[in-house]
C-alpha positions as CSV (number, residue, x, y, z in Angstrom):
1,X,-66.4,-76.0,22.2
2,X,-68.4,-73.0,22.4
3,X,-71.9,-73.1,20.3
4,X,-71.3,-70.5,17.9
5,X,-67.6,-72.1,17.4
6,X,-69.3,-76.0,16.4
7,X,-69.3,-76.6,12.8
8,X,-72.2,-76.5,11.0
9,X,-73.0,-80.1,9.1
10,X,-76.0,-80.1,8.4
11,X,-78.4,-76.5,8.5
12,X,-81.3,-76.4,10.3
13,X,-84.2,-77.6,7.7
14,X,-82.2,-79.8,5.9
15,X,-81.6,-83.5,5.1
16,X,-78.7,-83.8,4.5
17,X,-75.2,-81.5,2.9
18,X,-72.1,-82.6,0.9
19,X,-68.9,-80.5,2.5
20,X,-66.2,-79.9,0.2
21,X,-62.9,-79.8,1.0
22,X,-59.8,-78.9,-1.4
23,X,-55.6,-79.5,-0.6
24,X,-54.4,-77.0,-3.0
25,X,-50.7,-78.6,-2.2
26,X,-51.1,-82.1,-3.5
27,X,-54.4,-81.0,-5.6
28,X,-56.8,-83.2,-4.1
29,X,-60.6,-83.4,-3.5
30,X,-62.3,-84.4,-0.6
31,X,-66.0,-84.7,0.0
32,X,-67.8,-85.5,3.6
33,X,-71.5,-85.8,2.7
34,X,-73.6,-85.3,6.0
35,X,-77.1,-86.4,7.0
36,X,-79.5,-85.3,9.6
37,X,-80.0,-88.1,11.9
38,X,-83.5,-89.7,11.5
39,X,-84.1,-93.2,13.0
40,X,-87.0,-93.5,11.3
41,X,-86.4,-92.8,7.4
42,X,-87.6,-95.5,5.2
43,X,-85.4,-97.3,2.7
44,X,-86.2,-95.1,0.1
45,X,-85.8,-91.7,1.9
46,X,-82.5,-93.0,2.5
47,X,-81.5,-93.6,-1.0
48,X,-83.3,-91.1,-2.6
49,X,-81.5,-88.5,-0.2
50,X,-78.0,-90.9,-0.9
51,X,-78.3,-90.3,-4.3
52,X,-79.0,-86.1,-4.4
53,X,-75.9,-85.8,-2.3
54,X,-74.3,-88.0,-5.0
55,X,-75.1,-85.8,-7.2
56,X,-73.5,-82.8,-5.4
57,X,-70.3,-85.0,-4.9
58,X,-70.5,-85.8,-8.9
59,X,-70.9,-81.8,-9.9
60,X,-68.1,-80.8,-7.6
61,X,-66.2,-83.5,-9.0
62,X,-66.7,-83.0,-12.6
63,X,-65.6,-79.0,-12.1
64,X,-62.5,-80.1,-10.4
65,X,-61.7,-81.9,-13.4
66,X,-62.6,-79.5,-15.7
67,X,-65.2,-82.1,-17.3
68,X,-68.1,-79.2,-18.4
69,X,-70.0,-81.6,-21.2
70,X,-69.5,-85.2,-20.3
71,X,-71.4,-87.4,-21.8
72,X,-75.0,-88.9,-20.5
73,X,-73.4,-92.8,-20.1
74,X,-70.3,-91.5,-18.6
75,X,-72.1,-89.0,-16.0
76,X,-74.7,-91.8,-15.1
77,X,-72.4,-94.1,-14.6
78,X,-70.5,-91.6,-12.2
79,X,-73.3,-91.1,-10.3
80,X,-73.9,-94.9,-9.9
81,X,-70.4,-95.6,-8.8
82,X,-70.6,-92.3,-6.2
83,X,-74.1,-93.5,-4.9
84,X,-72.8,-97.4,-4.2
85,X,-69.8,-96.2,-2.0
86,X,-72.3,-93.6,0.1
87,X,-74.6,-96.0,0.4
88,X,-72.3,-98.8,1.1
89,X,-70.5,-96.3,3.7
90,X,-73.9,-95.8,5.1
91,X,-74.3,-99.0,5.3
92,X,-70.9,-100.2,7.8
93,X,-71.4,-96.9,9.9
94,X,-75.2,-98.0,10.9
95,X,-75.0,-101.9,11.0
């Protein structure tokens, strides 16, 4: 595939980026969250970049719902439960 043609996951300065992609047919959210490749990150890097992603993925969430003043237990937990699964998918794509 030509350069210019490659998708763009994560821009050039960057850590990491959320992608966010909507199927207006069966009304459905789906998130790819991105991160630059660095063999070297420490353990918290890693989860203090995990969790601003998380987040991304929880704002974009809480529009689609149409959620505009949840509550401070319900939005922390939210971002707990997102945070888990990214870092547990981290987890079984590096090990």
């Amino acid at each position: 595939m030509p350069k210019s043609l490659r998708p763009i996951f994560v821009e050039n300065g960057k850590d990491g980026r959320s992608h966010f992609f909507n199927n207006t047919t069966t009304n459905r959210l789906a998130c790819i969250v991105c991160l630059k490749p660095d063999k070297d990150i420490t353990i918290g890097g890693l989860v203090g970049l995990l969790t601003h992603e998380a987040v991304h993925v929880w704002q974009e969430i809480k529009d689609a719902i149409g959620e505009h003043e949840p509550s401070p237990e319900f939005e922390a937990y939210a971002v707990q439960m997102i945070n888990q699964e990214l870092l547990e998918a981290y987890r079984e794509l590096t090990t």
